[in-house]
C-alpha positions as CSV (number, residue, x, y, z in Angstrom):
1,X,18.0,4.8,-106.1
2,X,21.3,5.8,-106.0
3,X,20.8,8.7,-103.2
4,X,19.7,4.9,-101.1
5,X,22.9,3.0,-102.4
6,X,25.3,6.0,-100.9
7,X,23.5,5.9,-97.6
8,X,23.2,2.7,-96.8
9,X,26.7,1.8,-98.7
10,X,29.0,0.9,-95.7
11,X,32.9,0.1,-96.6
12,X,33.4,-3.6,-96.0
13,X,30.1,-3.9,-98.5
14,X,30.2,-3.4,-102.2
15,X,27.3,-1.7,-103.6
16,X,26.8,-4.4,-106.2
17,X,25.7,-7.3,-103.2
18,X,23.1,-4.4,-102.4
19,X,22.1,-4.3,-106.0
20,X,21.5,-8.0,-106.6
21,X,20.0,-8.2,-103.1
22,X,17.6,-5.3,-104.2
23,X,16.3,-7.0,-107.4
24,X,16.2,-10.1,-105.6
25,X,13.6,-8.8,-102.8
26,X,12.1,-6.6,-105.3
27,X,10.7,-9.2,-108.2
28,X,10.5,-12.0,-105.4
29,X,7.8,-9.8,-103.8
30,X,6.6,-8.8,-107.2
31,X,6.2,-12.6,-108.0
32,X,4.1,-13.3,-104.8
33,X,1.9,-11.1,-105.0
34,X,1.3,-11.8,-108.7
35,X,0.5,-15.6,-107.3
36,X,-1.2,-14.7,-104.7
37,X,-4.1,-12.2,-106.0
38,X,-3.6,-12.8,-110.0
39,X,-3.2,-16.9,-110.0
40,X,-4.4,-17.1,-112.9
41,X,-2.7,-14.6,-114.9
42,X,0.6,-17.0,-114.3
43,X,2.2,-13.3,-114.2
44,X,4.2,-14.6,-111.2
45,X,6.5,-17.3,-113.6
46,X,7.5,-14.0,-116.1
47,X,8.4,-11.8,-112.8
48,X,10.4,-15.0,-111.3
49,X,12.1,-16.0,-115.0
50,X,13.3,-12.1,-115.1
51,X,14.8,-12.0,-111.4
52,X,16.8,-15.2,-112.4
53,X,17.7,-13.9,-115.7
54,X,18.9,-10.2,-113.8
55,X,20.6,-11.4,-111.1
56,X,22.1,-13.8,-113.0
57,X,23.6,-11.3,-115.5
58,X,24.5,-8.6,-112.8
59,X,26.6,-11.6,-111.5
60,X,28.3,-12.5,-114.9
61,X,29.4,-9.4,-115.0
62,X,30.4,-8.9,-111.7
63,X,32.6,-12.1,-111.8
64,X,33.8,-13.8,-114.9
65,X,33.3,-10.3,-117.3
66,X,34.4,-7.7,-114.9
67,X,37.5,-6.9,-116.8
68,X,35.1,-5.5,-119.4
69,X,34.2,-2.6,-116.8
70,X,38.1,-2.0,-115.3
């Protein structure tokens, strides 16, 4: 993944918006498929609970706890 980041990183575009925007597309994909061929399974609410709970933590610590990482 990182050999993507570096070519796709352009200046005025900080690889951690391509992050979140990664996960994001990645596990909302993840989740429709899991709802659209394994309904039952409810798969789909564990894959969409884990995207909210990741990007919401790559975000906490890209805004209130980024001290930490300075």
């Amino acid at each position: 993944m990182g050999g993507i980041a570096v070519a796709f990183r352009h200046p005025k575009v900080e690889l951690f918006y391509l992050l979140i925007a990664f996960y994001f597309l990645l596990y909302s994909a993840r989740a429709f498929f899991e709802w659209k061929f394994e309904r039952k399974s409810r798969q789909y609410i564990l894959s969409l609970f884990t995207m909210i709970l990741l990007v919401g933590l790559l975000w906490i610590i890209n805004g209130p706890l980024a001290f930490i990482l300075k």
